[in-house]
C-alpha positions, 0 to 999 in steps of 0.5 A, a space after each residue: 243215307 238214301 232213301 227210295 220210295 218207287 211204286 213197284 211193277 205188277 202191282 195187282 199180280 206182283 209177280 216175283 219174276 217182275 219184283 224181284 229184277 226190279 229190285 236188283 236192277 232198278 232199286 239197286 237193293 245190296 248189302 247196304 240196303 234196308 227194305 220195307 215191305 208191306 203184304 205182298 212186299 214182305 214175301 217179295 223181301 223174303 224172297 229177294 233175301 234168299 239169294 241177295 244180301 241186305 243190310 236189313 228187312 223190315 216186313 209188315 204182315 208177312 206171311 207163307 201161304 197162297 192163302 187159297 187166293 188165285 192171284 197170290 198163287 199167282 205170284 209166285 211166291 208161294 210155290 216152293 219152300 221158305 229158305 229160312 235158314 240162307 234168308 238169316 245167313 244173308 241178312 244182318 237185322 230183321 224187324 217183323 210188324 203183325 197184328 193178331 186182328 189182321 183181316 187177311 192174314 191168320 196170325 200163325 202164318 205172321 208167326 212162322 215168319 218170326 220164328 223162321 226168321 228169328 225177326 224181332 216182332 213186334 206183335 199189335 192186337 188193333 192194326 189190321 193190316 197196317 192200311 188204316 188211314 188218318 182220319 
């Protein structure tokens, strides 16, 4: 097994026609690839899953809206609809982290992507946004 750990371009916009090319191109992610994405990572796996097979997503507080934030309308990610049903088509397993006291992100947008997804949640009520640092 092979694991990369980059830093990803454009990481304040993270724009999908930046990250997406990116993971094609650079990271080389395929049907034999896991990604891990975080935040805006998540959307950027989601996105990438809707036209790429992969062996698996593991997304931590994803979410479906711009959240009424310029830069995350930015991004790209939010201008159309989620394809939900291409993204299970194209993935062979998906692993969804939220936490219902995440400061940025409401949890019923955490929920549709579970459902859209059919991912296998894992629901915390204490993790914020999964940033906290080990004292």
């Amino acid at each position: 097994m092979t694991c990369l750990l980059r830093n990803m371009p454009d990481p304040v916009t993270t724009r999908e026609s930046i990250w997406l090319p990116f993971m094609q191109e650079e990271l080389e992610c395929d049907e034999e690839t896991v990604i891990i994405g975080h935040s805006s990572g998540a959307a950027a796996a989601m996105r990438y899953a809707e036209t790429h097979k992969v062996f698996g997503l593991i997304l931590l507080g994803a979410y479906t809206s711009d959240l009424g934030d310029e830069n995350e309308r930015e991004s790209g990610y939010f201008s159309r609809h989620w394809e939900w049903e291409q993204m299970r088509r194209n993935v062979g397993h998906i692993v969804q982290f939220g936490s219902k006291d995440d400061p940025f992100l409401p949890w019923e947008e955490q929920q549709v992507v579970a459902e859209g997804l059919g991912a296998e949640l894992h629901k915390y009520i204490e993790r914020g946004h999964f940033q906290n640092t080990i004292p």
